[in-house]
N, C-alpha and C positions, 0 to 999 in steps of 0.2 A: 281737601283743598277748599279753602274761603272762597264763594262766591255767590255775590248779592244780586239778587234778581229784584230786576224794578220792583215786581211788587210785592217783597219782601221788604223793600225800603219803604213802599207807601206804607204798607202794613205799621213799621217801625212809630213812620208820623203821625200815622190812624192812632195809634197806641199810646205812644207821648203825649199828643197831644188831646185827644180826650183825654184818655185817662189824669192827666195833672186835672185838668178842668171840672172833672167828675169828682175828685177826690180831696179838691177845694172845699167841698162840703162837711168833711168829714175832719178834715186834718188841715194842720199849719200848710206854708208854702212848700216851705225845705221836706218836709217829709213825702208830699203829695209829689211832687217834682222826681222824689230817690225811689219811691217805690212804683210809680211811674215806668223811669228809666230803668230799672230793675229790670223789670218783668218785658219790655220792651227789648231790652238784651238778650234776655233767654228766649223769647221771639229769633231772633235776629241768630243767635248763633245755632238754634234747633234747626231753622229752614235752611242756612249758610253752609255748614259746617257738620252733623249729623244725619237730618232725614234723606232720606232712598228713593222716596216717592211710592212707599209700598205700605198700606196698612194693615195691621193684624186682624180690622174689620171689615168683613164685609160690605156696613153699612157705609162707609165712605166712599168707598165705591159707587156706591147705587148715588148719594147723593152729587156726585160728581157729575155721574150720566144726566140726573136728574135735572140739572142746570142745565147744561150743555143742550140739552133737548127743548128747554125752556127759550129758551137763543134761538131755535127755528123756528117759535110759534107765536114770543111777541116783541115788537121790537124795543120794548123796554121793559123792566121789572114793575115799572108802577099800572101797566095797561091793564092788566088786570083789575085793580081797584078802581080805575078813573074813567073807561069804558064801557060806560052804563050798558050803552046798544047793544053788546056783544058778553056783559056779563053771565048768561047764561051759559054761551058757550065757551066761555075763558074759564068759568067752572067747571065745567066739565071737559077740557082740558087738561086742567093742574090735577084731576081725581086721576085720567088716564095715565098720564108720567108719573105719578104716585103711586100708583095702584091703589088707591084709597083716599079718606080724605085727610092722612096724616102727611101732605103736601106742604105746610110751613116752613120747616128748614128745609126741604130741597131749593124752596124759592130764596128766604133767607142766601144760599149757595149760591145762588142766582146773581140776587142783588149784590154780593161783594165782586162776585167772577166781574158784573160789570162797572163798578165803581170803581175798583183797582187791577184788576187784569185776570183770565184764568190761571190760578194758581192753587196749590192745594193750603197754599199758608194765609189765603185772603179769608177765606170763612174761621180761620182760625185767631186771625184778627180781631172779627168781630166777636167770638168768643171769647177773647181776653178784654176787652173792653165790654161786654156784658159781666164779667166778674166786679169789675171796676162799680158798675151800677150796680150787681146784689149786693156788695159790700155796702155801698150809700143805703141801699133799701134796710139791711141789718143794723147799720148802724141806730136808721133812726128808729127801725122797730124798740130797739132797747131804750134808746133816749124817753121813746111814751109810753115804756112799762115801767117807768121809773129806775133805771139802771142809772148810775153815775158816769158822766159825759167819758170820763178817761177809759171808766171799764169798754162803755162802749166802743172806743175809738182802738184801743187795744186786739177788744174780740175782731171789729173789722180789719184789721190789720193783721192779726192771724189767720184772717179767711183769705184773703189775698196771697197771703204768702206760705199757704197752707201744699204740703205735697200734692194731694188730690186736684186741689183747685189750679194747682200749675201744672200736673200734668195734663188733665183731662180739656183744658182749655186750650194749650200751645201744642200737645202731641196727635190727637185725636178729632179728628171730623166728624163728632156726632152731636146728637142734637139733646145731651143732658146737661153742658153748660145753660143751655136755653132754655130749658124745664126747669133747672133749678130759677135763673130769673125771673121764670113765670111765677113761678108755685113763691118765691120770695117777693115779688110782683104784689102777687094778690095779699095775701098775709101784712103786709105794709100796711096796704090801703083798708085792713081789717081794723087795724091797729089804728089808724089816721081815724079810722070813725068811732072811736071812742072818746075823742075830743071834739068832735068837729062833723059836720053833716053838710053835705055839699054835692050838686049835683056833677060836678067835674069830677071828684071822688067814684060815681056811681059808672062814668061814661070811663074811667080808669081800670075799672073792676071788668068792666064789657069787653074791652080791649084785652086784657090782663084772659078773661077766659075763651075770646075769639084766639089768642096763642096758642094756649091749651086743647083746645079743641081740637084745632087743626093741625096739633103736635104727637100728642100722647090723651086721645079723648077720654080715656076709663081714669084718669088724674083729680078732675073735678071730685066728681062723688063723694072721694075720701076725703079731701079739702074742706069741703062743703060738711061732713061729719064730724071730722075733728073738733069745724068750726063751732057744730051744734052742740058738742060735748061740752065745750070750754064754759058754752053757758046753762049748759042742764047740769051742771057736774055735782059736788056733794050738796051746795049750799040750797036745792033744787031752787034757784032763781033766776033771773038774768039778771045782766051786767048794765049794759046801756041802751036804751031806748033806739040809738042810733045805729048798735050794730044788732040791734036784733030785726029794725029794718032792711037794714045790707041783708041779712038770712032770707027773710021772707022772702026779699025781690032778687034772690039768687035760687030760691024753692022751683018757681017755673021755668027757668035759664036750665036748672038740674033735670026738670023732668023731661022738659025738650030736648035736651042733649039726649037722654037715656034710651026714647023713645027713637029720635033718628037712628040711633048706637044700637038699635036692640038687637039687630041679628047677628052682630059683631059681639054682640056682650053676651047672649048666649052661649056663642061659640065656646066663647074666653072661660064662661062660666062653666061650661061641660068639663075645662082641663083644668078644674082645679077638684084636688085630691086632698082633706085633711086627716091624717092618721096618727098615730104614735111617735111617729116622726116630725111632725109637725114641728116641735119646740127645738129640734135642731136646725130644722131648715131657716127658723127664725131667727136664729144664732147667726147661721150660714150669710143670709142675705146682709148683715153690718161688718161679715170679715172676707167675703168674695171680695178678688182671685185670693187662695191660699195661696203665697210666694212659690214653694215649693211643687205645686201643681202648673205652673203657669207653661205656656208653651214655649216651646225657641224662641220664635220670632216676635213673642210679648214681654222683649225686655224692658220695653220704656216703661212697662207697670209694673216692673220687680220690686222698686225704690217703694213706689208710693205703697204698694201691697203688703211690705215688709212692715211700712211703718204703721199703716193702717189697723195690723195685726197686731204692733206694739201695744197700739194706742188702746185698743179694746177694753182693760179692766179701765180706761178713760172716759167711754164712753156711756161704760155703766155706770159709771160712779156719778158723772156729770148730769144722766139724765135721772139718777135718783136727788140728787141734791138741786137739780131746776123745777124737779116736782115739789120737792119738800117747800123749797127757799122760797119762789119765785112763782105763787101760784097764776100771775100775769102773763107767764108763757108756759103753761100748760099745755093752751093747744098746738103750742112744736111737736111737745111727746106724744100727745094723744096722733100726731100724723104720723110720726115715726112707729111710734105701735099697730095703731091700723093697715100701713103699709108692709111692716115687717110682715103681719099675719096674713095681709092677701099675698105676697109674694111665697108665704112659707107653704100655701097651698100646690105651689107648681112643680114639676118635677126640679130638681139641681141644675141636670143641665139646660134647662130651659132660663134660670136665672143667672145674672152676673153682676157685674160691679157699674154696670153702665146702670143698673134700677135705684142703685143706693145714691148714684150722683146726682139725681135730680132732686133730692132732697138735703144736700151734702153742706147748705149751711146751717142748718138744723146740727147735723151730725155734729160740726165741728165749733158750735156757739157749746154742745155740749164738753166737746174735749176741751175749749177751753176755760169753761167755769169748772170742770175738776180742776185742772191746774192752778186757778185760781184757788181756788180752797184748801188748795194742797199749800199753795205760797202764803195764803191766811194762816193755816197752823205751822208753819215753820216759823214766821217773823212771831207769832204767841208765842210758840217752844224756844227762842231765842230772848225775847225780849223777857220769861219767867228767869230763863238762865242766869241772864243777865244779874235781874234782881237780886237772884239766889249769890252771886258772886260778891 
């Protein structure tokens, strides 16, 4: 039975209405407006009409509490940042309701339950208009790697209405919509300094890994390596003056992080295992859940798991033809690669499909330049026919 809870309708005009505004940047009127209302639809009839109020994770759970507990200790989401006096203790706080300092989306939880009402579809909200912004962020990564305006506006257009990127943002409360923004976040502003050198650039990167930190901490590192790859890689040179600045003044931000992290990263570090199996697990971490393995109650990710499986000889094809083609986004793969192999150290069950999403427009910038290349050789194989007739 249909029925609209208030703040499933804010939600709706959270949705509409950034997202058209957001996507103003990217695309025409008419299309930012359809694809907009799209996805604000499927919004609208997931929270309406299918969910139960039950999820198949845990973690939504905990971040639900997490909020909820946040409401008895300040009386607004922003008291934390704006209460010098008592910053101390407001941090140490938000670590106790966390259990740690990966406290950002429980607060993120927070700030929607109180902008639009407790609900379980209000953080899912903002999760769908955080998609709206990686898309803008990918878009223009391409536009400054020299990609062609329409390829671009395309790839952005299949992250949006990509299976993974609708389910995991409209079905699920957790916090890899918001890692993926981050990690597509910084990568931007990597890119932005290859043109341009600006200290709003620099207090963007700060902000970009104060997210990170306080989300998913062991994330930077590999970011921050990829990064250093792209510019040591075969031609042993660097690229720009300006991003090899961004590097250095991201070297002490890395160590500091590591240092606060150590005894957490030790930990992390003891449970990884690499053996003979390794090169499977690697496989494992771009095709988790196997459809067929999935549990009862995890059907909302049968569809996308299904397709995700499909997509796989897509994803290899696309990240050997973006290494060949397009040595300007290299350092996508080089993150996708270093990630695969620290994930492929952990046991199975310990990994799932919520690790792949935090880097999932990478994944899917690469299914679509296969597809691309695939509809390059067909209009060739067509257009020789042609002649030949």
């Amino acid at each position: 039975m249909f029925s609209l809870a208030p703040e499933v309708f804010a939600g709706f005009l959270l949705i509409l209405g950034l997202g058209t505004l957001i996507l103003l940047k990217c695309f025409s009127k008419k299309v930012a407006i359809l694809v907009a209302t799209f996805k604000a639809l499927i919004f609208v009839l997931f929270y309406s009409l299918i969910y139960d109020g039950y999820s198949i994770y845990r973690d939504s759970f905990v971040y639900r509490q997490e909020s909820l507990r946040y409401f008895k200790h300040f009386k607004h989401p922003f008291e934390f940042f704006f209460d010098i006096s008592s910053f101390n203790s407001n941090f140490r706080i938000l670590r106790k309701i966390a259990e740690g300092i990966h406290f950002m989306y429980g607060w993120l939880n927070h700030l929607m339950d109180y902008l639009i009402g407790i609900n379980d579809a209000s953080p899912a909200a903002l999760n769908i208009v955080l998609t709206f912004i990686t898309a803008a962020f990918l878009y223009e990564i391409l536009i400054r790697s020299q990609i062609q305006k329409s390829i671009a506006k395309l790839c952005a257009l299949f992250y949006l209405l990509h299976w993974d990127t609708i389910t995991w943002s409209t079905v699920f409360n957790l916090k890899e919509i918001f890692l993926n923004f981050c990690v597509t976040y910084l990568l931007y502003i990597y890119v932005r300094l290859q043109d341009e050198r600006s200290a709003v650039l620099y207090l963007n990167a700060l902000l970009a890994l104060f997210f990170l930190f306080f989300t998913r901490f062991y994330l930077f590192p590999f970011i921050f390596t990829a990064l250093l790859l792209n510019h040591l890689r075969w031609e042993k040179k660097f690229l720009k003056k300006a991003c090899v600045a961004f590097l250095i003044s991201l070297l002490p931000i890395t160590l500091l992080f590591t240092i606060f992290s150590l005894d957490t990263l030790i930990r992390v570090s003891g449970n990884l295992n690499f053996n003979f199996m390794t090169p499977v697990y690697f496989i494992r971490f771009f095709l988790t859940p196997i459809p067929i393995n999935l549990p009862i109650n995890a059907t909302y990710e049968f569809l996308s798991a299904s397709l995700n499986l499909i997509s796989f000889p897509l994803l290899l094809f696309g990240l050997y033809r973006i290494y060949i083609d397009k040595p300007q986004l290299r350092f996508l793969i080089y993150l996708l690669v270093i990630l695969g192999v620290f994930y492929a150290g952990f046991p199975p069950s310990s990994i799932g499909s919520r690790h792949r999403i935090q880097v999932s427009s990478s994944i899917i910038l690469c299914q679509f330049y296969a597809l691309y290349i695939i509809y390059l050789k067909l209009i060739s194989v067509r257009v020789k026919h042609d002649q030949v007739d």
